[in-house]
C-alpha positions in Angstrom: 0.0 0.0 0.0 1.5 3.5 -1.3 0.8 6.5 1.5 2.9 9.3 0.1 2.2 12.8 1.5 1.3 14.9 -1.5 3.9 18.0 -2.2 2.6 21.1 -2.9 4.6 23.6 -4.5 4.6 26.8 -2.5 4.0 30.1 -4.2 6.8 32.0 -5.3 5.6 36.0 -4.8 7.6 39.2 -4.3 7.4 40.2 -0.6 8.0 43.6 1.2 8.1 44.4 4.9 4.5 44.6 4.8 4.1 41.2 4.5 7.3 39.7 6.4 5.7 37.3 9.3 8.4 38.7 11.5 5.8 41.5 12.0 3.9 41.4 15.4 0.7 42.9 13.7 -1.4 41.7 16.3 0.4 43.4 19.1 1.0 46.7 17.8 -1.9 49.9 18.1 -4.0 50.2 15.5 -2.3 53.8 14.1 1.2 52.4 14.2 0.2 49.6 11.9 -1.6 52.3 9.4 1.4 54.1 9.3 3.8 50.9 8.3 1.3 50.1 6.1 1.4 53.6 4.6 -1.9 54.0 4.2 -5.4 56.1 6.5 -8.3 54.2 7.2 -10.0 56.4 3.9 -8.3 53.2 2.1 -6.3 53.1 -0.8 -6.7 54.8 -4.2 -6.9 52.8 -6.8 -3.4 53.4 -8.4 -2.2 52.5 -4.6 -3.9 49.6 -4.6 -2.7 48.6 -8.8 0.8 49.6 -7.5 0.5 47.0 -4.5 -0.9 44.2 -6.7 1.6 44.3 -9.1 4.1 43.8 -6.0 2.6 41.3 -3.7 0.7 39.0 -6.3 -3.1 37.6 -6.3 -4.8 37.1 -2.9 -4.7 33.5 -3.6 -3.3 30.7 -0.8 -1.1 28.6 -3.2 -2.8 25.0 -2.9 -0.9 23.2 -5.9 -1.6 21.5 -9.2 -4.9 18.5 -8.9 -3.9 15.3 -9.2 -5.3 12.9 -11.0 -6.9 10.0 -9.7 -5.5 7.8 -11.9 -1.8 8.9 -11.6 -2.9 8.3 -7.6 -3.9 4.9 -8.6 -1.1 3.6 -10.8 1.5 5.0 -7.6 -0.3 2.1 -5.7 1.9 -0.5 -8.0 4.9 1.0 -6.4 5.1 -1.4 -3.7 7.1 -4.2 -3.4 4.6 -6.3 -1.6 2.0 -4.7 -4.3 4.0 -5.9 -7.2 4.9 -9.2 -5.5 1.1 -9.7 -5.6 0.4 -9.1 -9.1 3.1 -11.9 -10.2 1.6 -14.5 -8.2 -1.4 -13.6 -9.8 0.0 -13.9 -13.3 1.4 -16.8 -12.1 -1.1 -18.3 -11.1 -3.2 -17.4 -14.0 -0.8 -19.2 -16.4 -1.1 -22.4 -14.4 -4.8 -22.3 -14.7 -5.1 -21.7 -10.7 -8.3 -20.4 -10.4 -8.8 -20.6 -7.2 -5.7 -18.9 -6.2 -5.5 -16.7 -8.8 -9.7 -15.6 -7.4 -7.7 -15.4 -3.8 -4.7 -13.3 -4.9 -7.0 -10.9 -6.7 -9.1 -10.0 -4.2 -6.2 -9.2 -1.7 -4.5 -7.1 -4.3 -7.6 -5.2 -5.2 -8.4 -4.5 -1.1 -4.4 -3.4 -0.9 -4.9 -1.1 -3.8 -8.3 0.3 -3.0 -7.5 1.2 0.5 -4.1 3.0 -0.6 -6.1 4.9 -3.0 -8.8 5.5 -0.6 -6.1 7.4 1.9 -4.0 9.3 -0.4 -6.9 10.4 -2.6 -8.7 11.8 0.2 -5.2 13.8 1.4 -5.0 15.2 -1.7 -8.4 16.2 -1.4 -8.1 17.9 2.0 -4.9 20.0 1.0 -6.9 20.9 -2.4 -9.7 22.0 0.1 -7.7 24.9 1.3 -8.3 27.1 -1.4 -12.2 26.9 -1.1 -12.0 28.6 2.0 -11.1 31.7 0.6 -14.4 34.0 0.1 -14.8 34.8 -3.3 -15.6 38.4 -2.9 -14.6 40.8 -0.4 -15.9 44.8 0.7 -13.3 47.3 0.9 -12.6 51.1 0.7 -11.0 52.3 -2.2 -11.1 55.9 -3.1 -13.1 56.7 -0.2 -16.0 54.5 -1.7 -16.8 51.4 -0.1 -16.9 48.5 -3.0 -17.4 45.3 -3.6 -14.1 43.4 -5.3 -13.1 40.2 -6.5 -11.4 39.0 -3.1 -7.7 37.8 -5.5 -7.4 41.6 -5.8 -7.3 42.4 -2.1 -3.9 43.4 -1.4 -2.1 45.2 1.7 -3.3 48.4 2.7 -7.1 47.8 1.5 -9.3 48.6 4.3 -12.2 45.5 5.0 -15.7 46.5 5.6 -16.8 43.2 7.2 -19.8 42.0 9.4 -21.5 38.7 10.3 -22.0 35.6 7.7 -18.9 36.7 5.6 -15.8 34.9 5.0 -12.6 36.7 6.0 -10.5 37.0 2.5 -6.6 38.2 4.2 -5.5 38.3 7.4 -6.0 41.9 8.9 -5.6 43.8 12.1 -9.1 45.3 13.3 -9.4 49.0 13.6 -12.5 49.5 14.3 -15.8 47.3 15.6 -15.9 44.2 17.4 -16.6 40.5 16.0 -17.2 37.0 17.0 -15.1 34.8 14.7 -14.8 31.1 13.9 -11.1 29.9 13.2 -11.5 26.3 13.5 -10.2 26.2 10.2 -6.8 27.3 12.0 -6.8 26.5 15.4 -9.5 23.6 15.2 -11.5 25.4 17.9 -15.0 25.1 17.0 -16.3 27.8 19.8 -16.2 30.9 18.0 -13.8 33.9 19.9 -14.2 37.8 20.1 -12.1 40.1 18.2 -11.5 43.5 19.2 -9.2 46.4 18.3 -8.2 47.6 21.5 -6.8 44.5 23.3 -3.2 44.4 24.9 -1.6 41.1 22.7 2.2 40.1 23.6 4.1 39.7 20.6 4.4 36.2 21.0 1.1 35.5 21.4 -0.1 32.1 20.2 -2.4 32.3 17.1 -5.6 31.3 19.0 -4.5 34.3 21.4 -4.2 37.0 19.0 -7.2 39.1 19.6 -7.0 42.0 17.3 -6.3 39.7 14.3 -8.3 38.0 12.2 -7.6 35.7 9.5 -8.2 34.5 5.8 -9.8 31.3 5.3 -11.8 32.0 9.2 -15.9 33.0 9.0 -17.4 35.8 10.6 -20.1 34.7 13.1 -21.6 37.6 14.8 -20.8 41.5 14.4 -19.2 44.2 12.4 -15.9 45.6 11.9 -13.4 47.5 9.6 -9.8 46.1 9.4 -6.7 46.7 7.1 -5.0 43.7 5.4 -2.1 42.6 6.7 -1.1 39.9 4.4 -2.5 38.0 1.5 -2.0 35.2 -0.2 0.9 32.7 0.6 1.6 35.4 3.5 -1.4 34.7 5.5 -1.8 31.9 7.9 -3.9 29.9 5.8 -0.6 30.1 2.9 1.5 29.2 5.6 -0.2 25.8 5.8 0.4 25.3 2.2 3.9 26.0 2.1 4.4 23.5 5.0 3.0 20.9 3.1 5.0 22.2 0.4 7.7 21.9 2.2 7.3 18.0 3.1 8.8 16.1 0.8 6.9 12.6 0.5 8.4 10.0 2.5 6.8 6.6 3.2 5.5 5.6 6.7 7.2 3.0 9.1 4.5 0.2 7.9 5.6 1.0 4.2 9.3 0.5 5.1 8.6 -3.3 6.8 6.5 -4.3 4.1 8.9 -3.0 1.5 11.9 -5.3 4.0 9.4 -7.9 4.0 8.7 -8.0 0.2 12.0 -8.2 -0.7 12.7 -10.9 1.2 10.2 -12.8 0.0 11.8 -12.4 -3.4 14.8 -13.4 -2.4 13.0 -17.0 -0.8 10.9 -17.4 -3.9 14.5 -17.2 -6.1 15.7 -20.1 -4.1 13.1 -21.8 -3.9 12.6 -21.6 -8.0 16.7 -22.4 -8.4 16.7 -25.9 -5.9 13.5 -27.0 -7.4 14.9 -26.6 -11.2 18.3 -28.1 -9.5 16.1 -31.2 -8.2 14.3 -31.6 -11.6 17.6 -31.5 -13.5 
């Protein structure tokens, strides 16, 4: 059974001190991160926010390519034990073995199918991170408050966001108070209060940074405005894809033995082939 973790390529985007993690957003007052940011809480205009685009890239958490089910199927053949199965089943196929060959075939297809079954579905799950982006988000540009395609957003761009929405970046609250759920992150399914004003230590854990909010969470209760932080592979959320990215596949412990354990069966069925042609000589 093959169990690889899937790679996924982590996105390569230009990056500015506004988006370097090294920045304790969540711990610094609300007018000290407008002013890093460079921008009032009027927004950006839209050159400002063109400008910033060009820069920092799509708001889009890099996920990776899909992969095919069948490419996930035919990695299943990989293993030794795997393909050690399939020649006994040709084997005994040849030798008109059909109960064997009924036997054999039944265990391969389980071994196969339940390999399939695990990777399949952990491709699935890191494909899944990209649906949690909103696809639309409200912010002020120009003054105006407007409705934009949330792969615009970009650092600087002031939020208008209340209850029922999807948060698109990560941003620091100026203004408002909301109840968020960040199970997505944390996996705390009881929602938490966010609020401008709180006193956060700079290395406060992410469940424990109260004037932050963050793309891919959902806004439960309330209303707020906020400026964007980070987008993209920046934000939390992209920071789970480039760990991932950053695994390369390995197999697990079981994988190893059975590979040990295949080849050693090889090795007995050689012998075993060579002394009975010996004898029959």
């Amino acid at each position: 059974m093959a169990l690889h973790l899937p790679l996924v390529p982590a996105m390569l985007v230009t990056t500015s001190s506004a988006q370097e993690p090294s920045h304790p957003w969540h711990a610094l007052a609300a007018p000290a991160v407008l002013k890093t940011l460079r921008v009032s809480e009027a927004g950006l205009t839209a050159g400002e926010a063109q400008a910033r685009f060009a820069q920092y890239g799509p708001n889009t958490v890099p996920t990776g390519a899909a992969v095919s089910p069948w490419r996930v199927l035919l990695s299943q053949f990989r293993s030794i034990v795997t393909l050690l199965l399939v020649g006994a089943l040709v084997i005994a196929a040849l030798t008109g073995d059909v109960t064997d060959a009924a036997a054999i075939a039944a265990v391969l297809i389980l071994n196969v199918a339940i390999g399939f079954a695990v990777e399949i579905r952990a491709h699935r799950a890191v494909e899944a991170l990209g649906n949690l982006e909103p696809r639309v988000g409200v912010v002020v540009r120009d003054g105006l408050t407007t409705e934009i395609d949330a792969h615009a957003i970009v650092p600087g761009d002031v939020l208008i966001l209340e209850a029922g929405q999807g948060v698109p970046a990560d941003a620091r609250l100026l203004a408002g108070e909301l109840q968020v759920n960040e199970a997505a992150l944390t996996g705390e399914s009881v929602p938490v209060w966010k609020v401008p004003d709180a006193e956060v230590a700079p290395d406060a854990s992410l469940p424990d940074r109260s004037t932050l909010i963050h793309a891919g969470t959902l806004i439960v209760a309330g209303a707020a405005r906020a400026v964007v932080v980070a987008t993209g592979g920046a934000t939390e959320l992209g920071a789970i894809g480039r760990l991932v990215g950053s695994t390369a596949p390995r197999k697990t412990p079981l994988e190893v033995q059975l590979d040990v354990l295949g080849r050693q069966l090889v090795w007995v069925a050689l012998m075993v082939a060579a002394a009975t042609g010996v004898r029959v000589s």
